[in-house]
ROLUM-506459 format. One record per residue (C-alpha): x, z, y; residue number from 0; residue in three letters. Coordinates in steps of 0.1 Angstrom, whole numbers. Layout:
N
PT     x     z     y   i  aa
PT     X     Z     Y NUM Ala
...
//
This chain:
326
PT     x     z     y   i  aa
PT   215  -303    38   0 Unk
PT   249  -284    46   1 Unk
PT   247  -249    52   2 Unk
PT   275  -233    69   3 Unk
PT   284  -199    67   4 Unk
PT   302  -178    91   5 Unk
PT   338  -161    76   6 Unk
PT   327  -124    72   7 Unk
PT   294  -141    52   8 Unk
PT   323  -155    28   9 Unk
PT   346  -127    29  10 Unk
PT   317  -104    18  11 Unk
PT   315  -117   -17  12 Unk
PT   347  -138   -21  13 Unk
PT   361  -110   -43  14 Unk
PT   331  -110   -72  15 Unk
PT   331  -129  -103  16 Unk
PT   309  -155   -97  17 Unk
PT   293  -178  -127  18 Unk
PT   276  -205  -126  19 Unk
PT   251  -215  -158  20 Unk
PT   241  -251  -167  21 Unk
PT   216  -257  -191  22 Unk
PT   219  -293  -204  23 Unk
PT   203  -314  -228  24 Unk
PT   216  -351  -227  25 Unk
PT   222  -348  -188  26 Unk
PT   252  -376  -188  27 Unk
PT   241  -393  -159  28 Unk
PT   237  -365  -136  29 Unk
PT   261  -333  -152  30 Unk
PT   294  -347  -135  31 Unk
PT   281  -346  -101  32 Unk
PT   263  -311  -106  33 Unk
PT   299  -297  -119  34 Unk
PT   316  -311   -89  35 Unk
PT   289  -299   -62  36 Unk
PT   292  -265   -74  37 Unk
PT   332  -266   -74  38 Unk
PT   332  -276   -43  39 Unk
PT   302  -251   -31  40 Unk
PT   317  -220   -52  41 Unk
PT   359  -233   -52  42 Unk
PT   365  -195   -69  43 Unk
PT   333  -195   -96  44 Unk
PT   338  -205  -125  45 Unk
PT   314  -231  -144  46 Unk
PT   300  -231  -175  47 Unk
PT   279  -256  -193  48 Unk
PT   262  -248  -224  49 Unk
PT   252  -276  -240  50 Unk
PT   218  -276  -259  51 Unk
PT   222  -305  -290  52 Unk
PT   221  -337  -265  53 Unk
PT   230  -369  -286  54 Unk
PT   251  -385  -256  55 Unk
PT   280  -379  -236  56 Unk
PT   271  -347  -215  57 Unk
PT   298  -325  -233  58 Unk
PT   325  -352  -227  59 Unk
PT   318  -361  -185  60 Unk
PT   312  -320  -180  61 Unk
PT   345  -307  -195  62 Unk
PT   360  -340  -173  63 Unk
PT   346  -322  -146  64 Unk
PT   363  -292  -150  65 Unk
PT   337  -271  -162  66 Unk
PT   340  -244  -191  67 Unk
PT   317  -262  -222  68 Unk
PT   299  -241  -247  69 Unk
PT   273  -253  -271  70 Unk
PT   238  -235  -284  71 Unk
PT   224  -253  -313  72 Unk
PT   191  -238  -314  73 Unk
PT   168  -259  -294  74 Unk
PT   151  -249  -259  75 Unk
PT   159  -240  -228  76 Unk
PT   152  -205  -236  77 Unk
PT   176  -201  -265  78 Unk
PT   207  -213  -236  79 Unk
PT   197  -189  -212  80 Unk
PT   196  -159  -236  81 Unk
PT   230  -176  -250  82 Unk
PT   246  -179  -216  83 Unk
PT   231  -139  -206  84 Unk
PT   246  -119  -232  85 Unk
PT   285  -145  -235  86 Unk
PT   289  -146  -200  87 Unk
PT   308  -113  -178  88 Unk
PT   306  -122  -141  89 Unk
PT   291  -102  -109  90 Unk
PT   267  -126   -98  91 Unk
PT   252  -154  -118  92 Unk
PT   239  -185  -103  93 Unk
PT   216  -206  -128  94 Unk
PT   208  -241  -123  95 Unk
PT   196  -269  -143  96 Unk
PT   220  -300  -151  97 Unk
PT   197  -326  -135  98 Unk
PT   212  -330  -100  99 Unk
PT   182  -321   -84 100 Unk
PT   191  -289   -65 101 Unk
PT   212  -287   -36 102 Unk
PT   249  -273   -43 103 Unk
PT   251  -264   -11 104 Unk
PT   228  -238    -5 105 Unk
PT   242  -217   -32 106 Unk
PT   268  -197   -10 107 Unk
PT   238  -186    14 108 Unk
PT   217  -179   -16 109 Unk
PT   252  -156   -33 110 Unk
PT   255  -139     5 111 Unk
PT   216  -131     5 112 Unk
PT   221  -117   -30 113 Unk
PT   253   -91   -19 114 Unk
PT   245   -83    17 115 Unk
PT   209   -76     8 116 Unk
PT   221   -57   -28 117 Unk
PT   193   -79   -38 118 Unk
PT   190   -86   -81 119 Unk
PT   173  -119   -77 120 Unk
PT   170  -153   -49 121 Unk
PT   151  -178   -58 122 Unk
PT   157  -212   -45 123 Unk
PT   120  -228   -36 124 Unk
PT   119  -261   -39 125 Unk
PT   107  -281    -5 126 Unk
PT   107  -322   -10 127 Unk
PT    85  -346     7 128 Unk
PT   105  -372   -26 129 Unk
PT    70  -376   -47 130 Unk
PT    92  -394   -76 131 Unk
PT   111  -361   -75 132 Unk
PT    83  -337   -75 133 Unk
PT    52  -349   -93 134 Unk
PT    15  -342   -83 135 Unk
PT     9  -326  -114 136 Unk
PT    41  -309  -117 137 Unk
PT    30  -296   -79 138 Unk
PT    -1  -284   -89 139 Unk
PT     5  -268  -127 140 Unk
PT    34  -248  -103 141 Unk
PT     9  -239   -79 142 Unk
PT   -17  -230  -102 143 Unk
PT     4  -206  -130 144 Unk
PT    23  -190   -94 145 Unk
PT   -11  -180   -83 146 Unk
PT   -20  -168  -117 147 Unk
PT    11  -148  -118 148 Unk
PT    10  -132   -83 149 Unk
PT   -23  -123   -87 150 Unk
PT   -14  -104  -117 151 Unk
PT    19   -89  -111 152 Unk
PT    26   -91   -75 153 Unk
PT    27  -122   -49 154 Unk
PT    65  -120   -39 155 Unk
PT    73  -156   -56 156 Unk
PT    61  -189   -44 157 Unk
PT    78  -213   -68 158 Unk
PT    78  -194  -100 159 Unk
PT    91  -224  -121 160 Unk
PT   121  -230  -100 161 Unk
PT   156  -237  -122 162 Unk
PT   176  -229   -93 163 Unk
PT   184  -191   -90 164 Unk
PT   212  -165   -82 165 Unk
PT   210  -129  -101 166 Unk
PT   231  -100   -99 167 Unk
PT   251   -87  -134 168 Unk
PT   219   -57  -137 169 Unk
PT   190   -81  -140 170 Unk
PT   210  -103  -163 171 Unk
PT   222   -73  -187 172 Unk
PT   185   -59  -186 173 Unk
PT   167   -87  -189 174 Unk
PT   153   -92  -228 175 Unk
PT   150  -132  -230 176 Unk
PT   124  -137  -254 177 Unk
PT   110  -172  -243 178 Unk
PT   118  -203  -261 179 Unk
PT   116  -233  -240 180 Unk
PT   111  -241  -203 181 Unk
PT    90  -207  -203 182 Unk
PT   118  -187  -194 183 Unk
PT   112  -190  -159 184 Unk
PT    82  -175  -161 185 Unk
PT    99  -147  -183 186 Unk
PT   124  -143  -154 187 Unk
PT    96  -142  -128 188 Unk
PT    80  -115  -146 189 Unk
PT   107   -92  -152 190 Unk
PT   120   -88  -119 191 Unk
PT    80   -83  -110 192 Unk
PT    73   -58  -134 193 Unk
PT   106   -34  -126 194 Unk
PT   103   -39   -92 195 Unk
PT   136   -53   -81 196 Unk
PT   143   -62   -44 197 Unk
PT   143  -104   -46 198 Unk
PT   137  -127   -22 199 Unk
PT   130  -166   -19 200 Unk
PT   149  -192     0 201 Unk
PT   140  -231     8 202 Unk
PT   157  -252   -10 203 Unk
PT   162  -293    -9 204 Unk
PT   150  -308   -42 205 Unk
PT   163  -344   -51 206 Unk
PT   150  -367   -74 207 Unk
PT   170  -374  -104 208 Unk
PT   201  -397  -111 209 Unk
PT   196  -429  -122 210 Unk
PT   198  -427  -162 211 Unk
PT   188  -391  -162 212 Unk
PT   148  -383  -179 213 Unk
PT   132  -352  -171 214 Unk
PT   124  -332  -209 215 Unk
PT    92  -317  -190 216 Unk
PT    61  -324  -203 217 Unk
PT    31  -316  -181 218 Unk
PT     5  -303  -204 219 Unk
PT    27  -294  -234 220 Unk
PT    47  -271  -215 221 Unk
PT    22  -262  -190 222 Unk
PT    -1  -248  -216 223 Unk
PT    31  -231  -233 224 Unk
PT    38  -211  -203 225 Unk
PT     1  -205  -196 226 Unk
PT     0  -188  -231 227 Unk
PT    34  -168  -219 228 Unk
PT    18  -156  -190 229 Unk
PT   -14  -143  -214 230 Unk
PT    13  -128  -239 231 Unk
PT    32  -112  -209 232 Unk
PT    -4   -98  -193 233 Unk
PT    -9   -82  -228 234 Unk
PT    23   -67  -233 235 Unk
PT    26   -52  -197 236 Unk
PT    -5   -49  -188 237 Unk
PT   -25   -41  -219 238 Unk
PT   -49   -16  -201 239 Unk
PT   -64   -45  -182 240 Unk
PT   -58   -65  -210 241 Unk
PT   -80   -52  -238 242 Unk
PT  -104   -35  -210 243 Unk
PT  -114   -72  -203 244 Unk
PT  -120   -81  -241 245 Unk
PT  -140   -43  -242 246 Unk
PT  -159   -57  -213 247 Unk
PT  -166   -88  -225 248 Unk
PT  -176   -73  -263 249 Unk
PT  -201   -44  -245 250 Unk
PT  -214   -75  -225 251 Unk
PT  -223   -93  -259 252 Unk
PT  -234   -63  -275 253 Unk
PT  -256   -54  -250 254 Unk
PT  -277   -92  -250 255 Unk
PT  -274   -92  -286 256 Unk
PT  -294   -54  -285 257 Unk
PT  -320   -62  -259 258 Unk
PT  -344   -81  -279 259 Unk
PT  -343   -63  -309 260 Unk
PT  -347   -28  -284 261 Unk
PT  -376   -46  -266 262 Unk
PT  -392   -48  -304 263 Unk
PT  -385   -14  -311 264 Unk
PT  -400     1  -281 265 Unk
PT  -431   -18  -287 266 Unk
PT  -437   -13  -321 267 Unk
PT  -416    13  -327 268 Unk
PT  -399    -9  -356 269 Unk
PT  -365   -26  -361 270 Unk
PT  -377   -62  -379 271 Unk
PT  -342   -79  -368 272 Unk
PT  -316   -55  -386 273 Unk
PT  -289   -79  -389 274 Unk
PT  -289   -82  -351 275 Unk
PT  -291   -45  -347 276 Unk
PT  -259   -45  -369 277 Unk
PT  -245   -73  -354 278 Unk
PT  -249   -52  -315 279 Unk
PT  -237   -20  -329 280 Unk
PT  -208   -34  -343 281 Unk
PT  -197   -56  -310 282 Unk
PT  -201   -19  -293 283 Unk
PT  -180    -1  -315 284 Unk
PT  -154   -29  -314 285 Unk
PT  -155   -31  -272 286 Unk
PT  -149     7  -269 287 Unk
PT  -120     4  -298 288 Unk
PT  -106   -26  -278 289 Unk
PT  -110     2  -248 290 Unk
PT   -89    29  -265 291 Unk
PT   -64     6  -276 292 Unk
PT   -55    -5  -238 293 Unk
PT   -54    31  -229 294 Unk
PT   -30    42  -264 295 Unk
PT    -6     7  -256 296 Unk
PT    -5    11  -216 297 Unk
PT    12    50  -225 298 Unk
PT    34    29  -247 299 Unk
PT    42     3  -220 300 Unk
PT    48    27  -193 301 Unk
PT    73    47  -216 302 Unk
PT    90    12  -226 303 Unk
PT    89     6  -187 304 Unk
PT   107    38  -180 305 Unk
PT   131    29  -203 306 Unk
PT   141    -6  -191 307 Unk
PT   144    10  -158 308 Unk
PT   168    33  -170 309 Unk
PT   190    10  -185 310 Unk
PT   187   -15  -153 311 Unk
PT   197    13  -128 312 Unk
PT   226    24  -150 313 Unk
PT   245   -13  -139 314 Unk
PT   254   -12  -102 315 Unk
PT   242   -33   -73 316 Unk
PT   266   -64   -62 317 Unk
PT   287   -44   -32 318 Unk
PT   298   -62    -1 319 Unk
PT   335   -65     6 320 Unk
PT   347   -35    28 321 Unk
PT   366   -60    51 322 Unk
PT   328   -83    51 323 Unk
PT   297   -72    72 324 Unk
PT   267   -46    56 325 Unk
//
């Protein structure tokens, strides 16, 4: 699909330094077309393709390409993006992964949304009726750790685990990059979430892959790698509901532990089972310290959150070109 935009769409961000990121990890068979969609989608951005260890020919076919080739040595996904973040000076960043699976095309609408909106993030949602492309499982592990996420931090992303994405310089100079591996979507997801930056979500066309190029997804590994993300990113931001759910579930045990043994006690007036009675009164003591440690971390957190903030509004917004439309 072609989308066409209209000349003051173009003239509106023409002037910013555009980059686009690739991510690749033995990508030889696909990396050549993806660097000569975007040249020819973004003629004035300027490419970049960091290349992450692969043991073929990627490096060669994307600096015949014309793109700008870099190299990260330490392995996972997450290690390029946090690479390409902190090397790269540009106004607006497009991400995308170096499968040939995402539509070149699009990525001028998804750059105007970005600057006429003074938006920080657009994600590009993938819509494909091509099963080989996008797996049942795949589908439904997306579907499944979105929900999970929305429910948690805010329902404003439908395809959380989308490598196609455009971000303005503020979100990519605040953003910490702590993840690894393929969960630095999720990490991405979550910060713009969490700070409350204006995003929005566009459809996208997702292809399966070139002939000669494997996907390094693995369902259950990396599903259950970003499911324990999402748990390390609900404690960290979210540590009042956090460790009131463990103090919850602690007073709950305590409680069924104590009943017996304070069934006995009214009765007979005795304690026979002592160890239980221990065993309650510790669970108790340990829910209601669980309890005051969500309350004494979620004062940290919302100082750390001030903070982040701070630093995130001291960048400025993409601006539209005075000669484009507002």
């Amino acid at each position: 699909m072609t989308i066409e935009l209209n000349e003051t769409e173009a003239v509106a961000w023409q002037h910013l330094r555009i980059a686009v990121l690739v991510p690749c990890y033995n990508e030889e068979a696909a990396i050549g077309q993806v660097v000569a969609g975007f040249r020819a989608a973004l003629p004035t951005a300027d490419i970049y393709v960091y290349d992450n260890n692969s043991r073929d020919t990627t490096v060669s076919v994307a600096r015949a390409a014309g793109a700008i080739v870099r190299r990260e040595t330490q392995q996972g996904k997450g290690f390029v993006v946090r690479r390409m973040f902190a090397d790269i000076e540009a106004d607006i960043y497009v991400l995308v992964d170096g499968d040939a699976t995402y539509e070149a095309e699009v990525a001028p609408k998804l750059v105007a949304a970005l600057v006429e909106n003074q938006l920080d993030m657009v994600n590009g949602a993938r819509v494909t009726e091509i099963v080989a492309a996008y797996r049942p499982g795949h589908r439904f592990g997306n579907y499944m750790l979105t929900t999970l996420v929305a429910r948690i931090f805010g329902n404003r992303i439908g395809d959380m685990l989308s490598g196609y994405r455009v971000f303005s310089r503020r979100f990519v100079k605040s953003f910490p990059a702590l993840s690894r591996g393929f969960e630095i979507e999720t990490e991405l997801t979550v910060h713009a979430l969490e700070l409350g930056m204006p995003v929005a979500e566009i459809a996208t066309s997702y292809k399966d892959r070139p002939v000669g190029s494997a996907s390094k997804l693995r369902t259950f590994r990396d599903g259950f790698r970003i499911l324990f993300v999402i748990f390390m990113l609900v404690k960290e931001n979210r540590p009042l509901a956090f460790f009131s759910a463990i103090a919850a579930l602690l007073f709950t045990l305590a409680v069924l532990i104590a009943l017996p043994v304070l069934g006995t006690y009214l009765e007979t007036g005795l304690v026979p089972r002592l160890p239980t009675a221990v065993l309650a009164t510790g669970l108790a003591l340990l829910a209601f310290l669980s309890l005051s440690s969500g309350f004494v971390l979620d004062s940290v957190t919302r100082g750390r959150r001030e903070l982040k903030r701070l630093h995130y509004l001291t960048i400025p917004a993409p601006q539209a070109d005075q000669g484009g439309h507002r």
